[in-house]
MARMI-841032 format. One record per residue (C-alpha): y, x, z. Coordinates in nm, 2 decimals. Layout:
// MARMI-841032
SITE       c2       c1       c3
SITE        Y        X        Z
...
***
This chain:
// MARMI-841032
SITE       c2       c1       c3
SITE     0.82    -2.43     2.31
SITE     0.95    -2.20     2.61
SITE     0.81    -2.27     2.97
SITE     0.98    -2.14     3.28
SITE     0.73    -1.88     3.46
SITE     0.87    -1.96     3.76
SITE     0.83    -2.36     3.80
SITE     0.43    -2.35     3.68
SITE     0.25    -2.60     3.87
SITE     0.02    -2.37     4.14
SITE    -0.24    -2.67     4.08
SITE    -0.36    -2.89     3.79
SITE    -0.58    -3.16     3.73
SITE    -0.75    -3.30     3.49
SITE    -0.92    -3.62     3.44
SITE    -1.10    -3.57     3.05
SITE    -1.17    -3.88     2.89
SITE    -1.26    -3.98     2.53
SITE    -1.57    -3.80     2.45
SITE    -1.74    -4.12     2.33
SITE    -1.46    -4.30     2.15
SITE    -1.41    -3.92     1.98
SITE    -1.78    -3.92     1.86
SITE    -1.76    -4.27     1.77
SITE    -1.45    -4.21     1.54
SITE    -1.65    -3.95     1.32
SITE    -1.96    -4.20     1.34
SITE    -2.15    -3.94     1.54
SITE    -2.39    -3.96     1.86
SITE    -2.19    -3.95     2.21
SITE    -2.36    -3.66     2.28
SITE    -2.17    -3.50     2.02
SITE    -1.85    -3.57     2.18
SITE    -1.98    -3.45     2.55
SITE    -2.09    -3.12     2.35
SITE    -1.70    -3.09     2.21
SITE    -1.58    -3.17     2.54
SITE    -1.77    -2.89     2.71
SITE    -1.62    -2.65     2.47
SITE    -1.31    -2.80     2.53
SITE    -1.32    -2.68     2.90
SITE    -1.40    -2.33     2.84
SITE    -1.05    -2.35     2.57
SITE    -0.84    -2.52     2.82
SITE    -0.92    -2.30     3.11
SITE    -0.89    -1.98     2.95
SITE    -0.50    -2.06     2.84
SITE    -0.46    -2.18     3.21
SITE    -0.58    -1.86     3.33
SITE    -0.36    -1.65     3.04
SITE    -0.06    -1.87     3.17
SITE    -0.12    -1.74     3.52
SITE    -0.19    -2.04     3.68
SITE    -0.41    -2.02     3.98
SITE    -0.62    -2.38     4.05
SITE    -0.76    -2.61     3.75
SITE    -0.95    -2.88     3.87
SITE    -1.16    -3.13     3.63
SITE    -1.30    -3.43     3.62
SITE    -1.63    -3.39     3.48
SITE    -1.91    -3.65     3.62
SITE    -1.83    -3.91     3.85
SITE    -2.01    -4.12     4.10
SITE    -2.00    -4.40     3.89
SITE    -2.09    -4.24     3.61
SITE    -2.51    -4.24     3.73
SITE    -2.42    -4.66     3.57
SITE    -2.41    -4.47     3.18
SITE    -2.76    -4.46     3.00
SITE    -3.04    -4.26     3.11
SITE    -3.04    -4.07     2.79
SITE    -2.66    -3.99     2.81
SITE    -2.68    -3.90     3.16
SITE    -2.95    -3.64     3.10
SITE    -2.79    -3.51     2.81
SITE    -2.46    -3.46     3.07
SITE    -2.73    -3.27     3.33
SITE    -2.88    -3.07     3.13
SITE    -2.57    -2.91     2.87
SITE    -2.39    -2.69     3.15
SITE    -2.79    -2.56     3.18
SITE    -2.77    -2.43     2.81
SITE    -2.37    -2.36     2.83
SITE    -2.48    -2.14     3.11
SITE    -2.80    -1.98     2.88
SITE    -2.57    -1.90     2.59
SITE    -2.22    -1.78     2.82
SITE    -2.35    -1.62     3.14
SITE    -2.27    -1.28     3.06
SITE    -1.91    -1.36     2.93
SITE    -1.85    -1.60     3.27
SITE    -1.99    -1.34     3.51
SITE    -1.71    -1.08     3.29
SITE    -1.43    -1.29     3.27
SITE    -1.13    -1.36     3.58
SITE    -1.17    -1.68     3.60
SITE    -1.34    -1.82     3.94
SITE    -1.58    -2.18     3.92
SITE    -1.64    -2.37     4.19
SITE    -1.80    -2.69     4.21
SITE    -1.69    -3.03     4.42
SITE    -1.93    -3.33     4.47
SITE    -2.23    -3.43     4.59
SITE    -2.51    -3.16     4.57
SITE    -2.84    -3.43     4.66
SITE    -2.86    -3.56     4.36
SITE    -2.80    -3.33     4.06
SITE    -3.09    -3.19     3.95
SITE    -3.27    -2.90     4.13
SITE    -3.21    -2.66     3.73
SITE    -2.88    -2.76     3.70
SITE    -2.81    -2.72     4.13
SITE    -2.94    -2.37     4.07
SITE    -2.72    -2.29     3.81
SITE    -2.40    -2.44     4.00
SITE    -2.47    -2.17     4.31
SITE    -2.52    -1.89     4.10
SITE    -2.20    -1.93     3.89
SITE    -2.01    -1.97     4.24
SITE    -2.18    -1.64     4.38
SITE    -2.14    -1.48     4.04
SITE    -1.74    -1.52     4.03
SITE    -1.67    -1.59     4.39
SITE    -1.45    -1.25     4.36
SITE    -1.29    -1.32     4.02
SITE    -0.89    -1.26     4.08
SITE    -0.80    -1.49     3.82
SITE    -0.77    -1.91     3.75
SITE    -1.01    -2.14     4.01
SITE    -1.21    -2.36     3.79
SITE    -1.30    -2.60     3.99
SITE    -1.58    -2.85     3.80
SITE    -1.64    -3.17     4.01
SITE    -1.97    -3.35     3.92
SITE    -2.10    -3.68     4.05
SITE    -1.78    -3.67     4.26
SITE    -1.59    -3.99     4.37
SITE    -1.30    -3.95     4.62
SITE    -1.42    -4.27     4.79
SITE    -1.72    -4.06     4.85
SITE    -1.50    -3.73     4.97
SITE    -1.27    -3.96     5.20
SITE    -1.56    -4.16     5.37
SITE    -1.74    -3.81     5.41
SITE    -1.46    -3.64     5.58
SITE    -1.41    -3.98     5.81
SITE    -1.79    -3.96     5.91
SITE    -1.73    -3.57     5.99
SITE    -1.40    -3.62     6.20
SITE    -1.58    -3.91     6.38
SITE    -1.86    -3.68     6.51
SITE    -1.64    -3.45     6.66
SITE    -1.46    -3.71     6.84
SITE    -1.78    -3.82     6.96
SITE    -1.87    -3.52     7.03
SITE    -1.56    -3.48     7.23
SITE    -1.51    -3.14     7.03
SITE    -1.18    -3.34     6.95
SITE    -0.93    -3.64     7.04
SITE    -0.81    -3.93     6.82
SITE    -0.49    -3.82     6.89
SITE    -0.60    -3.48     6.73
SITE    -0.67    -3.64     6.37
SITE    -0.36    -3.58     6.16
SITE    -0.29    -3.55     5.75
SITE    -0.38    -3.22     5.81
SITE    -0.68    -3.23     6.02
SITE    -0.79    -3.52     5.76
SITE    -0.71    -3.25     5.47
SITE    -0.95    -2.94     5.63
SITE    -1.24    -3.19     5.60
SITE    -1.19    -3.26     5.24
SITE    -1.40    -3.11     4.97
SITE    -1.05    -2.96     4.81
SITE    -0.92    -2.79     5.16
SITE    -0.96    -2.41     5.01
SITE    -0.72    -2.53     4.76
SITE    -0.33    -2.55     4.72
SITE    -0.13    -2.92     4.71
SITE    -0.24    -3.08     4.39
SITE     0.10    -3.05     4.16
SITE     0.00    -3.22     3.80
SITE    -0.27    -3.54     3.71
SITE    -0.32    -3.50     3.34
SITE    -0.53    -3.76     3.17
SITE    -0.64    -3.81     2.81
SITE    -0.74    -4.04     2.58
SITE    -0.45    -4.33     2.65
SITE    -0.58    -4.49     2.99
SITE    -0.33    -4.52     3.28
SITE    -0.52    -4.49     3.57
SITE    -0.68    -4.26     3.88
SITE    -1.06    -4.38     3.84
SITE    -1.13    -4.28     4.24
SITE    -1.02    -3.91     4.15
SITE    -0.85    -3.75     4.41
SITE    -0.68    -4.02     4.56
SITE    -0.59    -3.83     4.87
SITE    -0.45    -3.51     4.66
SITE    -0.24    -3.71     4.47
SITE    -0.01    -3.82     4.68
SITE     0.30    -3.62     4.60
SITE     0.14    -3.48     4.22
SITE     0.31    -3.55     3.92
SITE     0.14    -3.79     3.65
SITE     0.06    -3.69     3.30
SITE    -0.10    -3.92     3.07
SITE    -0.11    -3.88     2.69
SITE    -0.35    -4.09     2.40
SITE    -0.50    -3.74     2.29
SITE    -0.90    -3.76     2.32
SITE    -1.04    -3.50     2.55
SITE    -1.22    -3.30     2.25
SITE    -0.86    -3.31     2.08
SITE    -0.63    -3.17     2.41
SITE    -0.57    -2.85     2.25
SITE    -0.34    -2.57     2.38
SITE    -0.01    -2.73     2.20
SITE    -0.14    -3.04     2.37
SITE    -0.15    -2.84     2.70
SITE     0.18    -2.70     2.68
SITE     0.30    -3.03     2.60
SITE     0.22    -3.11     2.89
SITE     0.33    -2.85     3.11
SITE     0.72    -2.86     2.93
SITE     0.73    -3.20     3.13
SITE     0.62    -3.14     3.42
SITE     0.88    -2.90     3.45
SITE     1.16    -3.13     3.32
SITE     1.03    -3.34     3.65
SITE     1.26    -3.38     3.96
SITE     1.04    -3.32     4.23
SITE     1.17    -3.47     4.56
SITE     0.88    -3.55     4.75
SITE     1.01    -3.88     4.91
SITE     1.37    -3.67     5.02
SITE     1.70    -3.67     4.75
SITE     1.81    -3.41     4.58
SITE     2.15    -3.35     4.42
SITE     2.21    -3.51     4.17
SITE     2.46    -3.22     4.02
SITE     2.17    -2.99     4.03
***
């Protein structure tokens, strides 16, 4: 499996899904399959970065996602804490960038600590952006930036006639970031779940049945051979020789 160097997607996304249903197949504790998928990021993200792409955003914790159990919830808070423990000196070494996207106010105060020294640690890494978004819901992002823009216009820092796409874009939690170029989900389902519904407006849509903890590099690569089999047009027409 050959890709073309030149028509990698500048931006990915991921939306990784089947952690339970994974754990649940081998008759073992959710948790088991949350602690897989964890790993799982670290794998994926490291072949992006090797592949030279340069943004990788994931779907890790949504706003909705507070609904799960108390006990699964708290298992979800607390294992980038001991991820962090065990890796710190191998993520502060590596290329690869993390960022974080989401609400901040209501993660816990160990686990918010560990998300702003990550950032500070690699803010200067050359390589991949890993960007993790926990307890993030583009509802949330979209109704945030609306509340911002509508301050300034109150404010009279700026006009209605001032609020464009773009202007609407610089006040989303993704506006240090390239145009999103690939969705891929796992685990079968065929659909957004309120993730970057404003991004995704010209991205390319990937869904396959692997489980999260089974989206392996072939899997990956999979992947990326048809996105660029794709005929990106963007709402114009393109020869149809070509």
């Amino acid at each position: 499996m050959s890709l073309i160097p030149e028509k990698m997607p500048h931006h990915i996304a991921m939306i990784l899904d089947g952690n339970g249903r994974w754990a649940k197949k081998r008759f073992l504790p959710r948790t088991m399959g949350h602690r897989k998928g964890a790993f799982n990021i670290r794998d994926i993200a490291s072949k992006c970065n090797a592949l030279g792409i340069e943004y990788l955003t994931m779907f890790c914790f949504s706003t909705e996602n507070w609904n799960r159990p108390d006990s699964e919830v708290s298992y979800l808070m607390k294992t980038p804490i001991r991820y962090y423990a065990r890796y710190k000196e191998q993520l502060w070494n590596s290329s690869v960038r993390i960022r974080f996207i989401g609400r901040r106010d209501r993660i816990p105060e160990e686990l918010r600590q560990v998300m702003e020294e990550l950032e500070e640690k690699t803010k200067d890494h050359p390589g991949l952006t890993l960007t993790l978004c926990i307890d993030y819901g583009s509802y949330d992002e979209i109704t945030t930036a609306v509340k911002e823009i509508a301050k300034d216009v109150s404010e009279q820092k700026i006009s209605v006639d001032d609020i464009t796409p773009n202007l609407i874009e610089q006040h989303l939690f993704t506006k240090d970031m390239p145009p999103l170029d690939l969705l891929i989900r796992t685990s079968g389902e065929c659909r957004i779940s309120n993730f970057l519904l404003w991004q995704l407006g010209y991205a390319e849509l990937y869904f396959t049945d692997v489980l999260w903890p089974d989206f392996n590099e072939k899997e990956l690569m999979k992947a990326l051979e048809n996105y660029q089999n794709r005929n990106r047009r963007f709402g114009g027409i393109q020869n149809e020789n070509q």
